[in-house]
C-alpha positions in Angstrom: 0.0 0.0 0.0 2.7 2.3 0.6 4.4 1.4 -2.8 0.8 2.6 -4.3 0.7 6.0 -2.5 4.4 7.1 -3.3 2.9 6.7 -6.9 0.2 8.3 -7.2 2.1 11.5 -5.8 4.7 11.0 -8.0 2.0 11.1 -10.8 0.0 13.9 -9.5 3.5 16.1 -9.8 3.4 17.3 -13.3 0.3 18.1 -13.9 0.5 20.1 -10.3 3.5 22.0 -12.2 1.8 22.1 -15.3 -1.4 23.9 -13.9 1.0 26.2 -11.7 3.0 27.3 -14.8 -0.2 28.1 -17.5 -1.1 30.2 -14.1 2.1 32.3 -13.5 2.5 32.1 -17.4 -1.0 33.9 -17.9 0.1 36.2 -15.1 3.2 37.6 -16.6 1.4 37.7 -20.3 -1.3 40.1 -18.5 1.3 42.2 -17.1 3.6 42.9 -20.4 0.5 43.5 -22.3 -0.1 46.8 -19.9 3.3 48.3 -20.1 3.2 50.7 -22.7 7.0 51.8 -24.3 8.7 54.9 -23.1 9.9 56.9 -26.1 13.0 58.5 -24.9 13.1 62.4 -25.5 16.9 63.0 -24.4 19.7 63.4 -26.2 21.3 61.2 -29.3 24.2 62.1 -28.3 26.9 64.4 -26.3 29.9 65.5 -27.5 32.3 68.1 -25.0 34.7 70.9 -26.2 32.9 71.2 -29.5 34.0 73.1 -32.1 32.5 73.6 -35.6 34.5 75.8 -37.7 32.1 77.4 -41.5 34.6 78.4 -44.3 34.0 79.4 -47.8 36.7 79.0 -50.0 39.5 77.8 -47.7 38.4 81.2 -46.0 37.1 80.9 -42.6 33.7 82.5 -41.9 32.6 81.2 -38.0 34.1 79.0 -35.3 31.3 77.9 -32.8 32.7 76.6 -30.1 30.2 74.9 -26.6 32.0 72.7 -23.2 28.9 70.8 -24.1 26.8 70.1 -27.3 24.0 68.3 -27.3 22.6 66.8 -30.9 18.6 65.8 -30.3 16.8 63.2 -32.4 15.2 65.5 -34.2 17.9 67.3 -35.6 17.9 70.3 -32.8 21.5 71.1 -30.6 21.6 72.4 -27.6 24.4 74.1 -26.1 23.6 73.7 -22.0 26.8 75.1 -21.0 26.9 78.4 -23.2 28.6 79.0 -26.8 31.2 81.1 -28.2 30.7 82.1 -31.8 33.2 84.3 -33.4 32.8 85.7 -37.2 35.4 86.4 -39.5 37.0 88.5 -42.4 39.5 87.8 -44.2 40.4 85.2 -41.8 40.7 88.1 -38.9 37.9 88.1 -36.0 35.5 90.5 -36.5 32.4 89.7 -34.4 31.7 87.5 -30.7 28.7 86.0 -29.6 29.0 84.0 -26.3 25.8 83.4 -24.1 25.4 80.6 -20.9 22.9 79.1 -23.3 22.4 78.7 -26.8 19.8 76.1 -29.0 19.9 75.3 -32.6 16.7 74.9 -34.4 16.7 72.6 -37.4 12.8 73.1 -38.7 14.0 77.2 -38.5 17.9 77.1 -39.2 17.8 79.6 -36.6 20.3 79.4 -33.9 18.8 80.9 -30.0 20.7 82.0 -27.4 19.9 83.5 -23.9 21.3 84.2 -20.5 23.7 87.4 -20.5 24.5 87.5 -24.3 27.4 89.8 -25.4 27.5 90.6 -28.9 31.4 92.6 -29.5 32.2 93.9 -32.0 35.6 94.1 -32.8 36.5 96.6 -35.5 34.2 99.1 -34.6 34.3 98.5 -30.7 30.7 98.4 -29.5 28.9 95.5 -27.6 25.7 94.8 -27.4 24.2 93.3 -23.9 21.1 91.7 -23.9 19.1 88.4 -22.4 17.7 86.9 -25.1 19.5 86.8 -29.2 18.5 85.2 -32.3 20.3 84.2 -35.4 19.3 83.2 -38.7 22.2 82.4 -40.5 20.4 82.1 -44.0 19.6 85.8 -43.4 23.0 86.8 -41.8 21.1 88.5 -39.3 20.2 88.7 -35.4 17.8 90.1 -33.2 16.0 90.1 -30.4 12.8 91.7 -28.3 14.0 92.0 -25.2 16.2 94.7 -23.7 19.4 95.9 -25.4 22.2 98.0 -23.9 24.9 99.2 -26.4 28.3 100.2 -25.4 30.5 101.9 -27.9 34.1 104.2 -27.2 32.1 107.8 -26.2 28.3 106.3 -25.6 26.4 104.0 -24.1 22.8 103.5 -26.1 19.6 101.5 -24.5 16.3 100.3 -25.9 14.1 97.1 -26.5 14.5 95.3 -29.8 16.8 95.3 -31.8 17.7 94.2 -35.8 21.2 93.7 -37.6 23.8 92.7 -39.2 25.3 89.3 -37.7 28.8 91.1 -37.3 26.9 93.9 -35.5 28.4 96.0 -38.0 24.5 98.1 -38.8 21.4 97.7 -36.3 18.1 99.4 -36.0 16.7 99.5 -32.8 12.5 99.2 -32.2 12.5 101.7 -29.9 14.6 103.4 -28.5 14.8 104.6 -24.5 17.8 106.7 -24.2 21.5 107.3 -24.5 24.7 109.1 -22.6 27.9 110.3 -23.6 30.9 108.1 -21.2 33.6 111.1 -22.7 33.3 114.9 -22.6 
């Protein structure tokens, strides 16, 4: 009798397991069909010490330079860390940009930078303080809506909005608030 009992357990076993896995199984199947994907927004990738250098004719026209570039999935760049772009003539500097952020736009080929932009010219030696800067580069171009203080040799300049040149060579302002002479 004993013999006969060890058996039957012994048979009962797998189909025990058998019911106990299609459970667990159906379980789990249940569970993956809930989760939905994440679709991950960050960057593609990060590159540090960038620098992208624009010539024309073996003739160097702008050095961008960011600690940190990030290039997004959609074709964007961000620059958390600030940018440095410098403009040149005939090979010789001419015009800085640097701001604590900048953003490249893809869909707009407009560069955007904010956070205590400086605009210098160099030949002419005025510099152009403001928060907020765009850049089309198709247009050659930047401007901005926000606040502007310009600082030449003999006068400082101030106003909100402003339109020029990218080397900051001409610029209109919208309107104009007021301006003192630094010399007498």
């Amino acid at each position: 009798m004993q013999v006969l009992l060890k058996r039957r357990s012994w048979a009962k076993l797998p189909v025990c397991l058998a019911f106990l896995l299609g459970v667990f199984g159906w379980g789990c199947q249940q569970a993956d069909e809930n989760i939905k994907p994440v679709e991950y927004k960050g960057p593609a990738s990060e590159t540090y010490n960038q620098v992208t250098i624009y010539s024309d004719s073996a003739m160097m026209k702008l050095k961008l330079t960011a600690p940190v570039e990030q290039q997004l999935q959609n074709g964007d760049v961000v620059y958390p860390k600030g940018m440095y772009i410098t403009f040149y003539e005939e090979n010789k500097p001419t015009t800085i940009i640097t701001a604590k952020f900048g953003k490249y736009d893809k869909a707009k080929d407009q560069y955007f930078a904010r956070n205590d932009v400086v605009v210098k010219n160099i030949v002419k030696k005025e510099q152009l303080n403001t928060e907020e800067l765009f850049w089309e580069r198709q247009k050659q171009t930047i401007f901005t809506d926000k606040f502007v203080r310009i600082t030449s040799v003999d006068e400082v300049v101030t106003g909100v909005g402003l339109t020029a040149k990218q080397d900051f060579s001409d610029y209109t302002l919208k309107q104009f608030s007021g301006s003192f002479v630094l010399k007498q």
